[in-house]
PAKOL-950694 format. One record per atom (N, C-alpha, C): residue number from 1; residue in one letter; atom name; x, y, z. Coordinates in pm, 1 decimal. Atoms other than C-alpha are relative to their C-alpha. Layout:
<recs>
- seq;type;atom;xx;yy;zz
- NUM;A;CA;X;Y;Z
...
</recs>
This chain:
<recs>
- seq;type;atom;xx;yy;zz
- 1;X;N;131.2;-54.5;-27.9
- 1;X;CA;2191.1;989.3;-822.9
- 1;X;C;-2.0;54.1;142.5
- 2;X;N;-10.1;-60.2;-129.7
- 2;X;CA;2133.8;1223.6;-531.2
- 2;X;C;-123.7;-79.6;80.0
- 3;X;N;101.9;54.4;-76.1
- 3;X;CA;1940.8;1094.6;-252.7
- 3;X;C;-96.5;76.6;17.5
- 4;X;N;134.8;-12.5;70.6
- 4;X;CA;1535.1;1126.2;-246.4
- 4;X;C;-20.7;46.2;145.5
- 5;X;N;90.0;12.1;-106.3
- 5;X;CA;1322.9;1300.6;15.5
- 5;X;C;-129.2;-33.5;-47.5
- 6;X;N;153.2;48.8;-31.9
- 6;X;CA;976.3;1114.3;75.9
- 6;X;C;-70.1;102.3;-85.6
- 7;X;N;141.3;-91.9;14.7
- 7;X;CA;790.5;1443.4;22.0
- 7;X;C;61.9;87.4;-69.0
- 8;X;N;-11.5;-73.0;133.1
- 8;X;CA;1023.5;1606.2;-273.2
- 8;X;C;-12.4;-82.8;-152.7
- 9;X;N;-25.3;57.8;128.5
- 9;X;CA;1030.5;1549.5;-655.5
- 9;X;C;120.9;-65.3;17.7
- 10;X;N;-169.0;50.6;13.2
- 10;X;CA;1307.2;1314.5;-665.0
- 10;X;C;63.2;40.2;-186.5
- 11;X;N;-57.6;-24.0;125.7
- 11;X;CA;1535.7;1322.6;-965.3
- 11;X;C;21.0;-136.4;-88.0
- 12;X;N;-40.7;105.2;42.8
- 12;X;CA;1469.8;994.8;-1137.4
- 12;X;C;-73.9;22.2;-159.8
- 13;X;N;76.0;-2.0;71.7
- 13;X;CA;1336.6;942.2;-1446.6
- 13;X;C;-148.0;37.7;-36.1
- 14;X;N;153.2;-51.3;-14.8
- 14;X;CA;986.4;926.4;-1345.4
- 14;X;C;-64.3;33.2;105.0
- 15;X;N;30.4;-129.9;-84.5
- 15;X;CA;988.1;1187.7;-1079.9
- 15;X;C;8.0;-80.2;145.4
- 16;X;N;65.9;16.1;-147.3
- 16;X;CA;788.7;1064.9;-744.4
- 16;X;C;34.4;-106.6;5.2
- 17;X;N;1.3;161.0;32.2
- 17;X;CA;762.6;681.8;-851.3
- 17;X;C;70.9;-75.1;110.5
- 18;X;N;-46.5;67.9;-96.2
- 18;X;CA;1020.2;526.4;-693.3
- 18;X;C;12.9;26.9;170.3
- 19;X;N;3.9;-19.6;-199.3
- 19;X;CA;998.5;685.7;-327.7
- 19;X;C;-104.9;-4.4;45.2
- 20;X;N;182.1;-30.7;-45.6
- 20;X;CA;601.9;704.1;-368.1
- 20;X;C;-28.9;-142.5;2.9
- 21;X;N;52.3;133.1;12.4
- 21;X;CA;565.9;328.3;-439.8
- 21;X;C;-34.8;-88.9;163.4
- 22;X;N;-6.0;50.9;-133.2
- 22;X;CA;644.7;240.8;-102.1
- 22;X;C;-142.2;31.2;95.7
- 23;X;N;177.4;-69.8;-95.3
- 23;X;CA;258.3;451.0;57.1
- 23;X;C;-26.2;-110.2;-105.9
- 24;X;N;67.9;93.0;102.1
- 24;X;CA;124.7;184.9;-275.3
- 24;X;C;-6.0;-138.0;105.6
- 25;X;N;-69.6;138.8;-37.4
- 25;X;CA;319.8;-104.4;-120.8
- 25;X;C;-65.3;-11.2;209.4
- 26;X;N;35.4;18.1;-194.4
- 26;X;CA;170.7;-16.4;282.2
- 26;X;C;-125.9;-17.7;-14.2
- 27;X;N;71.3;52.2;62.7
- 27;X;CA;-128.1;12.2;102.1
- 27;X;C;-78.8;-136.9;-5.6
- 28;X;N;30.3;68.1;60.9
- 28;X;CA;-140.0;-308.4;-27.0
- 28;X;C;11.7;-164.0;148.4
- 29;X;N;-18.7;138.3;-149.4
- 29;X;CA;-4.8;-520.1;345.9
- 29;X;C;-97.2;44.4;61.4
- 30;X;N;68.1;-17.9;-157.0
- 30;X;CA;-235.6;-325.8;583.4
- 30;X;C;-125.8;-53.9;-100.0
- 31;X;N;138.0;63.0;58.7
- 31;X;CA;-538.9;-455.9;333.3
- 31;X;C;7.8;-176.5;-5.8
- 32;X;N;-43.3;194.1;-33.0
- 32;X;CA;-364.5;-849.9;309.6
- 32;X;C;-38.0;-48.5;133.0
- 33;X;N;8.2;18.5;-128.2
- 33;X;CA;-350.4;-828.1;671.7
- 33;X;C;-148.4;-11.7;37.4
- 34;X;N;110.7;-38.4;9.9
- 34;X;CA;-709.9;-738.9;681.3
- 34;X;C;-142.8;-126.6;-26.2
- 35;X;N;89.1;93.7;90.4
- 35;X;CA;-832.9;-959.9;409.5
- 35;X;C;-6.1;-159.7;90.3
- 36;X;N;-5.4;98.2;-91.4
- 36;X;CA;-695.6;-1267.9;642.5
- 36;X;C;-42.5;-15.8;94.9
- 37;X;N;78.8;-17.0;-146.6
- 37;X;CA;-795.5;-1151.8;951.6
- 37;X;C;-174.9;-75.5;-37.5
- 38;X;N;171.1;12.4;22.2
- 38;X;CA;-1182.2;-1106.3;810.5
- 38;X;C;-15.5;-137.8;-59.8
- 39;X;N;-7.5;183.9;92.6
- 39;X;CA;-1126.1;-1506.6;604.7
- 39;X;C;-164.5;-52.9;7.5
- 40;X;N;79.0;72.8;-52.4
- 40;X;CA;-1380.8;-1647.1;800.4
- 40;X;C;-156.6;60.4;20.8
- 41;X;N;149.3;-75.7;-31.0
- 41;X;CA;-1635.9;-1378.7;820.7
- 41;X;C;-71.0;42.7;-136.3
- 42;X;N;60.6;47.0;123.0
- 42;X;CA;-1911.8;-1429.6;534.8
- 42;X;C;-36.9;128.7;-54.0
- 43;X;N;55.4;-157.3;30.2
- 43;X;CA;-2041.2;-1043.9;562.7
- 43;X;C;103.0;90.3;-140.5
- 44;X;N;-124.1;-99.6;99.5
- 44;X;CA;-1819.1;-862.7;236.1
- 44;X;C;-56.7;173.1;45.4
- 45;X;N;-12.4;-103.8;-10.4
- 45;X;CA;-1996.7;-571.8;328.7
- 45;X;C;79.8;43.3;147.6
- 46;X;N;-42.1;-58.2;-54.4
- 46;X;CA;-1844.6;-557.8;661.8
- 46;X;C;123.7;-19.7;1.7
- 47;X;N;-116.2;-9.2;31.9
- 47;X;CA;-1514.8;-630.2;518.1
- 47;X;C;64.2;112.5;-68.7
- 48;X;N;-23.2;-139.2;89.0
- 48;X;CA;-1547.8;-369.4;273.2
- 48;X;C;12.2;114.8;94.9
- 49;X;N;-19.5;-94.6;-31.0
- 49;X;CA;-1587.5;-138.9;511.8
- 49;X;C;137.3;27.4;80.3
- 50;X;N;-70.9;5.6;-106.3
- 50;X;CA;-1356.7;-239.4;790.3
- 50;X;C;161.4;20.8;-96.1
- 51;X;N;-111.7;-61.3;84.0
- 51;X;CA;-1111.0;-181.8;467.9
- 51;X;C;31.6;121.7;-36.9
- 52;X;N;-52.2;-89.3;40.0
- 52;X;CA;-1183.4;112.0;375.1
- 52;X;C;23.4;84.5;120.3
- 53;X;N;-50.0;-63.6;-111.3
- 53;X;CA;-1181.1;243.0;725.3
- 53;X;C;168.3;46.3;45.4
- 54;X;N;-171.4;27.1;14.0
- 54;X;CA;-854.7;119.7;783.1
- 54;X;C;104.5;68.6;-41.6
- 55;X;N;-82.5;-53.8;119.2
- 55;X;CA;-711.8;256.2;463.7
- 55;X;C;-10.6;123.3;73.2
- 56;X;N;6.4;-145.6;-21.2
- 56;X;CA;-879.8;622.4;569.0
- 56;X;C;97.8;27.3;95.4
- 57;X;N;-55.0;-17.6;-155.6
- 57;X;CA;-735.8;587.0;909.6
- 57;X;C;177.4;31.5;-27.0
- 58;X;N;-195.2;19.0;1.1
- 58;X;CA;-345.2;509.0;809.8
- 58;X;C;25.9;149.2;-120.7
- 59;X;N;-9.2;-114.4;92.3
- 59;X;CA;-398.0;781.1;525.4
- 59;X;C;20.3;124.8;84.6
- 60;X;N;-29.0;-57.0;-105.2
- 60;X;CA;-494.6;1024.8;791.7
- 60;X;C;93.0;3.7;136.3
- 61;X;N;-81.0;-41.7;-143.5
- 61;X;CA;-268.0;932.3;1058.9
- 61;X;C;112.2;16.5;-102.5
- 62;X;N;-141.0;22.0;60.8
- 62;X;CA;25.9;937.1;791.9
- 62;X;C;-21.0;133.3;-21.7
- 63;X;N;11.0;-136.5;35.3
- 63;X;CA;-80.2;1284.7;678.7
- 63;X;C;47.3;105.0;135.9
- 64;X;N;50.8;-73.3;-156.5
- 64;X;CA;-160.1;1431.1;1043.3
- 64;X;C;174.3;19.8;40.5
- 65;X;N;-144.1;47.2;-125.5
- 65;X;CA;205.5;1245.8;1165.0
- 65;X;C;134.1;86.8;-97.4
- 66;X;N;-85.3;-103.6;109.2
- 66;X;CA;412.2;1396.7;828.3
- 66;X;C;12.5;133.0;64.2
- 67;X;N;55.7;-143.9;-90.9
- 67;X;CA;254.5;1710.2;940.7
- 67;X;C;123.6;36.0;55.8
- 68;X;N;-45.9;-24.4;-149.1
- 68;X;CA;386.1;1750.3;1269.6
- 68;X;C;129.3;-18.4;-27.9
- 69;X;N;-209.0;23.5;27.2
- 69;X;CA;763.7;1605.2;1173.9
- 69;X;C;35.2;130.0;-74.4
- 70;X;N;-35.4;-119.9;114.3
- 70;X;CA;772.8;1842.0;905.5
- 70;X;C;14.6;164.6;88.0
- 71;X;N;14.6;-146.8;-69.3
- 71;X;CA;654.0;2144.9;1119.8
- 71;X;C;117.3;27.2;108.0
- 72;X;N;-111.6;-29.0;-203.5
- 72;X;CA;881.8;2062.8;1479.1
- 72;X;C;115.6;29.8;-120.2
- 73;X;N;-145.5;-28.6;87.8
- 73;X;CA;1179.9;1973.3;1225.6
- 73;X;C;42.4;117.8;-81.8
- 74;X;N;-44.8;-122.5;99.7
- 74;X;CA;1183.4;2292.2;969.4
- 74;X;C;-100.7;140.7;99.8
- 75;X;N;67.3;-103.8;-108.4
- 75;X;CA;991.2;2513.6;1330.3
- 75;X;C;-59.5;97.8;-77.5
- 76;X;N;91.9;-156.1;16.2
- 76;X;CA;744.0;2674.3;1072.9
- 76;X;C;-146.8;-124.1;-27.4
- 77;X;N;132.6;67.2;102.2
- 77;X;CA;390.1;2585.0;897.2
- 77;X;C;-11.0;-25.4;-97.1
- 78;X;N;-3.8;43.9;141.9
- 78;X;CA;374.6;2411.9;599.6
- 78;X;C;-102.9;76.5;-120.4
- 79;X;N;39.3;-40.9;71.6
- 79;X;CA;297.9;2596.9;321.7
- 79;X;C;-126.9;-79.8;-118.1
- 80;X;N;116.3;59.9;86.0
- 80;X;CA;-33.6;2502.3;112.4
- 80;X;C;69.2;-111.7;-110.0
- 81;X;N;-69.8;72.8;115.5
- 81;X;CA;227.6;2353.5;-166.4
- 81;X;C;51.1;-158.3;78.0
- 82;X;N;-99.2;105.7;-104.6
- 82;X;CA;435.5;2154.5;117.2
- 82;X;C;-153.9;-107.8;22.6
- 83;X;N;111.5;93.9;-101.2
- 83;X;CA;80.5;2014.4;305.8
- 83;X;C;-41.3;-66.1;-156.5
- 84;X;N;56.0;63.5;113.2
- 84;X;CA;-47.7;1910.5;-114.4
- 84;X;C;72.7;-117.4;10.1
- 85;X;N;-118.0;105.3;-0.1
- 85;X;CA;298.5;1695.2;-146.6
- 85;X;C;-36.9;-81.6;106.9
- 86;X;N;64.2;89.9;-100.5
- 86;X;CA;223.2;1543.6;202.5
- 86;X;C;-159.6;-109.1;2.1
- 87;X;N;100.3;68.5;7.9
- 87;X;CA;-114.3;1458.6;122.4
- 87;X;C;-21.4;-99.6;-111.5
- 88;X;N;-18.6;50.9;130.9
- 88;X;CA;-70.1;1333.2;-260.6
- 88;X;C;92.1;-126.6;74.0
- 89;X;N;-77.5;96.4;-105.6
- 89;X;CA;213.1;1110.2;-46.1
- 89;X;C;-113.0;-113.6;53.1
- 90;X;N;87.4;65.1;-79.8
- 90;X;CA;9.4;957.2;140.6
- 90;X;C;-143.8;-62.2;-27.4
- 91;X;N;125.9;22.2;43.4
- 91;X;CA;-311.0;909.8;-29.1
- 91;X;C;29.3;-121.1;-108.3
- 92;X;N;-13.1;92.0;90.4
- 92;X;CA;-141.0;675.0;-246.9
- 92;X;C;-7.7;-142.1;71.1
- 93;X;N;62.3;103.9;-76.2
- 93;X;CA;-180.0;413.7;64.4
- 93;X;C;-157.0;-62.3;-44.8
- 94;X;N;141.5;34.8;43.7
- 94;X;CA;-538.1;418.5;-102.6
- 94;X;C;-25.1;-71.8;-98.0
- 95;X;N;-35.8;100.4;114.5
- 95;X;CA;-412.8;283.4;-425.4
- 95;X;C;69.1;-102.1;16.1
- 96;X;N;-61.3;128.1;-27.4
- 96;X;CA;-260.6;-5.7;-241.7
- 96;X;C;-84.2;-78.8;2.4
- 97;X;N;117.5;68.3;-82.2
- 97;X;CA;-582.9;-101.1;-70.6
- 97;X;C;-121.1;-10.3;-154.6
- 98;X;N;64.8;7.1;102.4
- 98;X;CA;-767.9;-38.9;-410.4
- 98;X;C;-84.1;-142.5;-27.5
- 99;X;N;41.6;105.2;37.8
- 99;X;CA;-765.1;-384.8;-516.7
- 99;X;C;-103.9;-81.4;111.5
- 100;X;N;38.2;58.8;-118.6
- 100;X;CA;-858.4;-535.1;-207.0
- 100;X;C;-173.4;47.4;71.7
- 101;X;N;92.3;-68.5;-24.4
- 101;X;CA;-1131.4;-262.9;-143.3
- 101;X;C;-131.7;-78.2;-173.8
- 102;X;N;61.9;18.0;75.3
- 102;X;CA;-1245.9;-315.5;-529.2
- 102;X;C;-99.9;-153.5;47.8
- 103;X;N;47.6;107.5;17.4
- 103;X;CA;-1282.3;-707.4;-489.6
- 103;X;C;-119.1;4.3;137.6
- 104;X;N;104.6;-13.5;-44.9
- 104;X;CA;-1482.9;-663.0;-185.9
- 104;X;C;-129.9;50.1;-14.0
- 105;X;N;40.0;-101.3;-6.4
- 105;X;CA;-1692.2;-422.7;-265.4
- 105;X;C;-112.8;-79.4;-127.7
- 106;X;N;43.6;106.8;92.7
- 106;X;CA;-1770.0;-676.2;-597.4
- 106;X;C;-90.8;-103.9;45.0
- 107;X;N;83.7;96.1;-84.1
- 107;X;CA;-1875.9;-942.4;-344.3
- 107;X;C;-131.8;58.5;83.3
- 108;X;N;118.1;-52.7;-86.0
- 108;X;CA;-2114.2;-692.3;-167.8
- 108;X;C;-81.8;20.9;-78.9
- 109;X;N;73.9;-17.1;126.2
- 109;X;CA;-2265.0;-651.4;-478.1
- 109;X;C;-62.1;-92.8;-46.2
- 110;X;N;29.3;125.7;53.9
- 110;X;CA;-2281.4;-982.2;-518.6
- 110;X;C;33.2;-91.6;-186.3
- 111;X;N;-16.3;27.8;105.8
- 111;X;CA;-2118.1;-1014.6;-811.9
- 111;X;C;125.0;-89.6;-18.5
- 112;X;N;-86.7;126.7;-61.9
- 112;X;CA;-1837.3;-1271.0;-650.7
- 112;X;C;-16.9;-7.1;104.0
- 113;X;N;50.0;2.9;-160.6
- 113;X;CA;-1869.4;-1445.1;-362.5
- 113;X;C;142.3;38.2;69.5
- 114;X;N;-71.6;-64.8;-48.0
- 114;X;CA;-1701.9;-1328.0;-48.2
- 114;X;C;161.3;-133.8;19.4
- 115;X;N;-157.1;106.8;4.7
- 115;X;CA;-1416.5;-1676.0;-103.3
- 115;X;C;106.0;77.0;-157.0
- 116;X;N;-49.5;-66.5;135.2
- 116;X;CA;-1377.2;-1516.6;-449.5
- 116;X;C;99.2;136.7;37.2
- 117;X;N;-66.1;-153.5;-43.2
- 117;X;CA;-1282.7;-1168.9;-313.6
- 117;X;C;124.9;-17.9;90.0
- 118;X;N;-88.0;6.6;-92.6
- 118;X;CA;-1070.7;-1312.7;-48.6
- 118;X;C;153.5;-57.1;-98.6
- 119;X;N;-114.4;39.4;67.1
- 119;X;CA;-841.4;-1510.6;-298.5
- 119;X;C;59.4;114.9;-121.1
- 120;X;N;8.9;-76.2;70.2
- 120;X;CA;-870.7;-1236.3;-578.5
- 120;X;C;72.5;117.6;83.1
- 121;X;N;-44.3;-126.5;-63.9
- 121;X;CA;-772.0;-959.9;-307.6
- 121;X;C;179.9;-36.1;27.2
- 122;X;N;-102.4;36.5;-48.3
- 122;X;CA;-472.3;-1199.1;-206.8
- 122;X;C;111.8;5.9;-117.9
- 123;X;N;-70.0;33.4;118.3
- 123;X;CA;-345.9;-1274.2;-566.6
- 123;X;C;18.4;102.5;-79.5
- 124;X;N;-35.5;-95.7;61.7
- 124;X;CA;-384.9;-919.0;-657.7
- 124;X;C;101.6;80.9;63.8
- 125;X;N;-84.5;-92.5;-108.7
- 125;X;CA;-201.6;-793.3;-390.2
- 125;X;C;156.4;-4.2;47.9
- 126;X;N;-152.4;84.7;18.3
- 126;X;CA;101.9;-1045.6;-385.1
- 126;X;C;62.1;50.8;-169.8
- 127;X;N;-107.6;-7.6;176.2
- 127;X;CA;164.7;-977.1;-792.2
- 127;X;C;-4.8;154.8;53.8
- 128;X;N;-6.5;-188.5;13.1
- 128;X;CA;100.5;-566.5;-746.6
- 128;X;C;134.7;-5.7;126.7
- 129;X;N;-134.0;-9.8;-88.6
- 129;X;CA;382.9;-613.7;-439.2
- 129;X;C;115.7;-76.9;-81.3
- 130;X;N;-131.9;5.5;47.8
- 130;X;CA;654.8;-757.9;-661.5
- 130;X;C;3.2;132.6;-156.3
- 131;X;N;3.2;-136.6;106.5
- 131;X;CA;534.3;-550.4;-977.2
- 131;X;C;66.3;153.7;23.6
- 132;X;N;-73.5;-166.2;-44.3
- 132;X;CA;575.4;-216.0;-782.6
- 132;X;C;152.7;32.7;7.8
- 133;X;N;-167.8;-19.3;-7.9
- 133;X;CA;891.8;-293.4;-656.5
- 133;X;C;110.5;-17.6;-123.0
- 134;X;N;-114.6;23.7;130.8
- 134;X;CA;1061.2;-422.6;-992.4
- 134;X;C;-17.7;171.5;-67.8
- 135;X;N;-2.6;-108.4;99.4
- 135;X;CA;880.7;-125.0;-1167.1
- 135;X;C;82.7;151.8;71.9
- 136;X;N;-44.7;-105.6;-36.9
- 136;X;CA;1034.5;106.9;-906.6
- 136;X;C;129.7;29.6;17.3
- 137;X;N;-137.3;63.0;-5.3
- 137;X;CA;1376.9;-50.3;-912.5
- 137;X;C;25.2;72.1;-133.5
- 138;X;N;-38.4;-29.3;81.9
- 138;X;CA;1362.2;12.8;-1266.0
- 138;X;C;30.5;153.0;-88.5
- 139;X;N;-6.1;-150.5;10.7
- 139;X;CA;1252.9;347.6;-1283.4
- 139;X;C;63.0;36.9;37.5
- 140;X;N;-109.4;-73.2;-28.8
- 140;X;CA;1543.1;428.7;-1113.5
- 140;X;C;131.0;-23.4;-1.1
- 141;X;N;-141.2;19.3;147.5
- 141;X;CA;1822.8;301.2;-1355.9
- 141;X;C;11.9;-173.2;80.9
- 142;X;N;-53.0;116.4;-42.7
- 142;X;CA;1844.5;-24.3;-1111.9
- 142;X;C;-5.7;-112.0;-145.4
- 143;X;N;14.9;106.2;81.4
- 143;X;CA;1950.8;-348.3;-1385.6
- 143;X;C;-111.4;-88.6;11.0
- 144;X;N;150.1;59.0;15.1
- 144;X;CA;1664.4;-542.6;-1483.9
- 144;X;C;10.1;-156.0;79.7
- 145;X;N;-9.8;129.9;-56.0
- 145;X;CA;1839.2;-894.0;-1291.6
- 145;X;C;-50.8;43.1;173.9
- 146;X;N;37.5;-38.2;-119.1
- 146;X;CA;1843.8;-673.0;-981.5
- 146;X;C;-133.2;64.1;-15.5
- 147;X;N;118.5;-36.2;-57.4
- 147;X;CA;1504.7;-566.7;-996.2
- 147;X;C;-118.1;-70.5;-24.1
- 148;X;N;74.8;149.4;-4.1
- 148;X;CA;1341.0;-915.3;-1081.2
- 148;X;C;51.6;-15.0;139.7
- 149;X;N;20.2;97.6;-82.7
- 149;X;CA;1497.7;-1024.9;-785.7
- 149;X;C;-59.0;70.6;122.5
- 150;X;N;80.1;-20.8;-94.0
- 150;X;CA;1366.0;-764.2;-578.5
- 150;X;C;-153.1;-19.1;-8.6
- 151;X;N;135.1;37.7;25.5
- 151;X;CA;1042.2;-806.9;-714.1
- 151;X;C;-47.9;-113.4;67.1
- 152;X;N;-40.6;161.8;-67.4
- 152;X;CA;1072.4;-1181.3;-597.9
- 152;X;C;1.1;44.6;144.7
- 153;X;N;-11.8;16.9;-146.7
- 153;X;CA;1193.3;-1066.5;-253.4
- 153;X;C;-151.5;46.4;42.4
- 154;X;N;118.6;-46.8;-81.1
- 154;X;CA;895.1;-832.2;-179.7
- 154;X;C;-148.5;-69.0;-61.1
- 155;X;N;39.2;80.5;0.3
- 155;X;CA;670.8;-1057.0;-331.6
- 155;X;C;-17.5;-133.8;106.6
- 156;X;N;-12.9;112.2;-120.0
- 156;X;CA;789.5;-1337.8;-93.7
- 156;X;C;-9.3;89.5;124.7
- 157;X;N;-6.2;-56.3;-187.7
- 157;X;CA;791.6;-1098.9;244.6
- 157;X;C;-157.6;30.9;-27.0
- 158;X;N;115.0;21.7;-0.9
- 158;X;CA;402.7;-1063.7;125.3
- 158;X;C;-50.1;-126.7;62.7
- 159;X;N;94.6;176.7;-28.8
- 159;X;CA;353.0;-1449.2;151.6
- 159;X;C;31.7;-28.9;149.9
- 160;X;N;-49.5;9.1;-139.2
- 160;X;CA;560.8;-1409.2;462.4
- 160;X;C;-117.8;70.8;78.7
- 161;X;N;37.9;-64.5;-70.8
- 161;X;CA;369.7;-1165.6;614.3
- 161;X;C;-167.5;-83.3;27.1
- 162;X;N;117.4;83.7;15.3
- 162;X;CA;27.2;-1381.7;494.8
- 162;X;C;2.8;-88.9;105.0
- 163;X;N;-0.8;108.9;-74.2
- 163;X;CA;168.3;-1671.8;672.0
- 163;X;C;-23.5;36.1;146.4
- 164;X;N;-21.5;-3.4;-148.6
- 164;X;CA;253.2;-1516.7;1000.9
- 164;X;C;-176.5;54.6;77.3
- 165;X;N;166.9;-33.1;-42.4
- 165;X;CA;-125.3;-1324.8;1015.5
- 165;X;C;-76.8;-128.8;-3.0
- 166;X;N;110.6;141.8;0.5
- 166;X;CA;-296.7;-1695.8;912.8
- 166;X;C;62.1;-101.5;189.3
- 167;X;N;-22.7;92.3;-110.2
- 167;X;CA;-66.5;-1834.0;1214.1
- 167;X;C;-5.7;46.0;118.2
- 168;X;N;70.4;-36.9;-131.0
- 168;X;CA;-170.9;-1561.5;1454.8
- 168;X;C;-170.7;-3.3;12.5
- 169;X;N;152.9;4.0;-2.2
- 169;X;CA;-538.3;-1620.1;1340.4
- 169;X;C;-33.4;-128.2;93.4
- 170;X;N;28.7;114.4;-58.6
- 170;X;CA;-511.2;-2003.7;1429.7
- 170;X;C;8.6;-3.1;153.3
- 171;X;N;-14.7;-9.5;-82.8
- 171;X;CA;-370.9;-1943.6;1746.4
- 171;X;C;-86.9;60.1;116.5
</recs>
């Protein structure tokens, strides 16, 4: 298999998938990170927002920063087709944060409370981070032992990453 750029059709089975999963998968930490931070704070609506902010923000700076690499590196302007690919890229950081955004957004509603949303955001966010990765392993011929166990790994560097935000909260 030839190697993938970020911001072309790759050549896998199911096209984008496996190089796009990864904006899903940044997605899905900068909202964990988030969800822990806010733990303690009872407001869901100002969690909800301070999520979706967030999300907009890394969407836009990932777009903005593509941009600019793209332009210095190939010294022209990206063509309307080129800047779509960049943005489609990148906007999928939004479908990381999804869950995380949804369950809040539930609690502002009042239709779970904001402990509900916090565990619900965590438990959706840890399975959708090994899911992605197995399903993106697989989509791209990787064996199904090797892409359980990555599933497993990035799964566990979630709980990792959980731990280390709960042990800079305490601190």
């Amino acid at each position: 298999m030839t190697p993938v750029n970020a911001n072309e059709p790759a050549s896998t089975p199911l096209g984008w998938w496996p190089t796009q999963a990864s904006n899903i998968i940044r997605g899905i930490f900068l909202t964990l990170g988030i969800v822990v931070l806010l733990e303690d704070h009872p407001d869901s609506e100002t969690t909800t927002l301070a999520l979706v902010g967030a999300t907009l923000a890394v969407i836009v700076g990932g777009i903005f920063g593509k941009v600019v690499e793209k332009e210095i590196t190939q010294q022209r302007r990206l063509t309307p087709k080129e800047f779509g690919q960049v943005t489609l890229n990148y906007s999928l950081v939004g479908g990381g944060a999804l869950p995380a955004i949804a369950s809040f957004a539930a609690a502002w509603m009042g239709l779970l409370s904001s402990a509900a949303a916090t565990y619900l955001a965590i438990i959706a966010g840890i399975g959708l981070l090994g899911s992605l990765s197995y399903s993106a392993a697989r989509s791209a011929g990787s064996p199904a032992g090797r892409c359980l166990k990555l599933g497993v790994e990035t799964a566990l560097v979630g709980v990792v990453a959980l731990l280390i935000t709960v042990i800079l909260r305490l601190t």
